[in-house]
C-alpha positions as a printed Julia matrix, in Angstrom:
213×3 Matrix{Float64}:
  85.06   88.85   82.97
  81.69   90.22   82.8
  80.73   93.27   84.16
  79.32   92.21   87.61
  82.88   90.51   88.2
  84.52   93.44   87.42
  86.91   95.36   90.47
  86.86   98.89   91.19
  89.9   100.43   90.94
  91.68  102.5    94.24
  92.49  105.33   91.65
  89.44  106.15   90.55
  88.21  106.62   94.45
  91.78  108.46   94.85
  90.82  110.53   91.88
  87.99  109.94   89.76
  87.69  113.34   87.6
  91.08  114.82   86.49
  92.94  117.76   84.11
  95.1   114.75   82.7
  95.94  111.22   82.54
  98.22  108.74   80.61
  98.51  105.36   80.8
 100.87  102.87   79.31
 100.36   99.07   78.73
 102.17   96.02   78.25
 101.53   92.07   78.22
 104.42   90.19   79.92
 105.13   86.5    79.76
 104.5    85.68   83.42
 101.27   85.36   85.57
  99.44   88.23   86.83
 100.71   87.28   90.84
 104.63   87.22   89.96
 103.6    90.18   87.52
 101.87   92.15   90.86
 104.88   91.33   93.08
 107.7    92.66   90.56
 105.68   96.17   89.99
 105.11   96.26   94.2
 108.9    95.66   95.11
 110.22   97.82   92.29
 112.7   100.37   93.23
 112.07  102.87   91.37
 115.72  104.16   91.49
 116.55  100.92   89.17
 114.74  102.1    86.13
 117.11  103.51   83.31
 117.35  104.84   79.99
 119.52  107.31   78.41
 116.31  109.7    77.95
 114.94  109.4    81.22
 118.07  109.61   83.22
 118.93  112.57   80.9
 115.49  114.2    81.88
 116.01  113.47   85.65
 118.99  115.33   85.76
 117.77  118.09   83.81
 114.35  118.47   86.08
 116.65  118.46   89.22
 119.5   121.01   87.93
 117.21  124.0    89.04
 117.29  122.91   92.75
 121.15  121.42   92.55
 122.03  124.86   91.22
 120.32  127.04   94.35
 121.53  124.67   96.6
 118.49  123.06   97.78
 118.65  119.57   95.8
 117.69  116.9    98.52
 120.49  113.8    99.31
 119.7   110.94   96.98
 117.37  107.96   98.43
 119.14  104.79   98.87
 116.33  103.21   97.43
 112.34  103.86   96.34
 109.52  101.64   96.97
 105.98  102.34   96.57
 104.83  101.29  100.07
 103.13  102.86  103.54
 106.58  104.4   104.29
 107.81  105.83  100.99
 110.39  108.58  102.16
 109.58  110.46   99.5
 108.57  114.68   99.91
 105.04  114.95   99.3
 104.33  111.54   98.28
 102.09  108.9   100.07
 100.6   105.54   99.67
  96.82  105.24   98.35
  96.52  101.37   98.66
  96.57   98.33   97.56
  94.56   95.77   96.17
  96.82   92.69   96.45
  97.68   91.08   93.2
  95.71   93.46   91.25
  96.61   96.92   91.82
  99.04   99.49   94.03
  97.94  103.24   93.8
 100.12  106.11   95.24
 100.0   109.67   95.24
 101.38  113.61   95.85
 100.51  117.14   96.4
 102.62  119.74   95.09
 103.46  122.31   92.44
 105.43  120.1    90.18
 104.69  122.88   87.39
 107.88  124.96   89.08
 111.13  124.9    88.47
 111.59  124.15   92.13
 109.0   121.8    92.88
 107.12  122.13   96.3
 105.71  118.98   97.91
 102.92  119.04  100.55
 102.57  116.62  102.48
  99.03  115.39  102.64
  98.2   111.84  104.39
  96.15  109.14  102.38
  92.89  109.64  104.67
  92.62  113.1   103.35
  94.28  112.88  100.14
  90.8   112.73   98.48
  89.11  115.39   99.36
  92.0   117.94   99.5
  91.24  120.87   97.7
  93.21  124.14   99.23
  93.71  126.56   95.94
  97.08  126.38   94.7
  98.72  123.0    94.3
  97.69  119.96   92.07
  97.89  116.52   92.64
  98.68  113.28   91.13
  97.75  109.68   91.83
  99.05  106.84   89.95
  98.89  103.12   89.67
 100.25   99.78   88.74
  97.68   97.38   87.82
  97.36   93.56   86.55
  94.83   91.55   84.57
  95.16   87.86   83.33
  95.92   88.11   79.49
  95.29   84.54   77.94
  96.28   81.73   80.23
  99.36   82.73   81.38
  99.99   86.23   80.9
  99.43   89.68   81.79
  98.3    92.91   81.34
 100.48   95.33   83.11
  99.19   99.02   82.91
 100.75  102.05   84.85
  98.38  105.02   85.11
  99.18  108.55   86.16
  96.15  110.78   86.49
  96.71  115.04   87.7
  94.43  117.49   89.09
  94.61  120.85   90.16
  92.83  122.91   92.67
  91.94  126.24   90.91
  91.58  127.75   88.25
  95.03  129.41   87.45
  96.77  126.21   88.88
  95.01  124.84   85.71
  96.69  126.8    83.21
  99.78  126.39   84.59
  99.98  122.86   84.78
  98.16  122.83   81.55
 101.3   124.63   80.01
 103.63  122.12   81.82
 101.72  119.23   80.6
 102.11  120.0    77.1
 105.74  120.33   77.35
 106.51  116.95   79.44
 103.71  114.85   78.4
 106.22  112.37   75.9
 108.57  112.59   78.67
 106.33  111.23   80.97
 105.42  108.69   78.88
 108.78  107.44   78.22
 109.31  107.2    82.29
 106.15  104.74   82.28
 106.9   102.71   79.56
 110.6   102.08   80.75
 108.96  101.03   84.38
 106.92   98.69   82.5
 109.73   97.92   80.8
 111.58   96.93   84.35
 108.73   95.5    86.26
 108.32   93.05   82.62
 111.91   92.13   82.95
 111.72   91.47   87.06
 108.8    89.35   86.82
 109.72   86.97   83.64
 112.88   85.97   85.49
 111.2    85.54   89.0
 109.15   83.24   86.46
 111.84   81.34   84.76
 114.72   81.67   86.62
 117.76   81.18   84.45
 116.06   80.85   81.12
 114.2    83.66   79.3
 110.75   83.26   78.29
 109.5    81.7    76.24
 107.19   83.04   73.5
 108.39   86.41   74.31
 104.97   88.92   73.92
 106.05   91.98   75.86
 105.06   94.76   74.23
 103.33   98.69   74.01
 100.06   98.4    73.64
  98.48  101.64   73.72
  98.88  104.85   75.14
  95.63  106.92   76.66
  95.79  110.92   76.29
């Protein structure tokens, strides 16, 4: 791919200067189309691990304990009608990326969402909240492979909301982490058996490639 061929991505018109970003890789042993369908019809509410389902219960004990914790979701996908507090869908390019995004103060112990539509998700700026936009993306690896890469970039809106997501950040950064790579982890899984129904794959390559800051 040269650079003329190349495709913008939706996040960086979502977000294209941010306080903080991570990203997590992996090549899975299917093409990039099945690859693109198994990260868009995820539910989320499917990916496990003792760590992560250990830190989801912790991060919602402060609202189960005041009585405020909303009643689970039957089911999360990243699409125009996501259910979700505060979230909302960015876009999608298809078979190469899905971007989605939220306002809120996710630095408290009781988060607050904000519900801000995609049309003006952009340019929101009121002081006091931060946002986040994040991706699933694809890219042919060899000739029948894929790059798989979830991104999740944040940015506040002032000053102070800096340092205090700042703090945050430092704390939950390897936690976050650990949530992306065991998505990848899932969506890698989905899309070699929607390849090979019935028979794992062959020449098995799924693996961490790098992490960004």
């Amino acid at each position: 791919m040269t650079t003329s061929d190349a495709v913008a991505l939706l996040i960086d018109s979502a977000m294209p200067t941010f306080d903080a970003v991570i990203a997590e890789h992996t090549v899975v042993a299917a093409d990039p189309a099945t690859t693109f369908a198994a990260a868009r019809n995820l539910d989320l509410l499917t990916v496990h691990s003792p760590l992560l389902d250990l830190s989801m219960w912790l991060r919602s004990l402060p609202a189960r304990l005041s009585g405020h914790a909303a009643p689970p979701l039957p089911r999360l996908v990243i699409d125009p009608e996501m259910g979700l507090p505060g979230w909302t869908f960015l876009g999608e390019q298809p078979n190469r990326e899905v971007t989605f995004g939220a306002v809120g103060r996710f630095w408290q112990p009781n988060i607050e969402w904000r519900d801000v539509s995609a049309a003006d998700f952009g340019n929101f700026d009121e002081p006091g909240w931060g946002k986040i936009a994040a991706n699933f993306s694809v890219l042919p690896y060899g000739t029948s492979a894929t790059l798989l890469t979830y991104e999740c970039r944040t940015v506040t809106t002032d000053p102070d909301s800096r340092r205090r997501f700042l703090r945050y950040w430092r704390l939950i950064r390897p936690f976050v982490g650990h949530i992306l790579r065991a998505t990848l982890a899932q969506i890698a899984a989905n899309a070699e058996a929607d390849s090979a129904p019935g028979t794992p794959p062959p020449g098995r390559r799924r693996g961490r490639v790098f992490s960004s800051r």
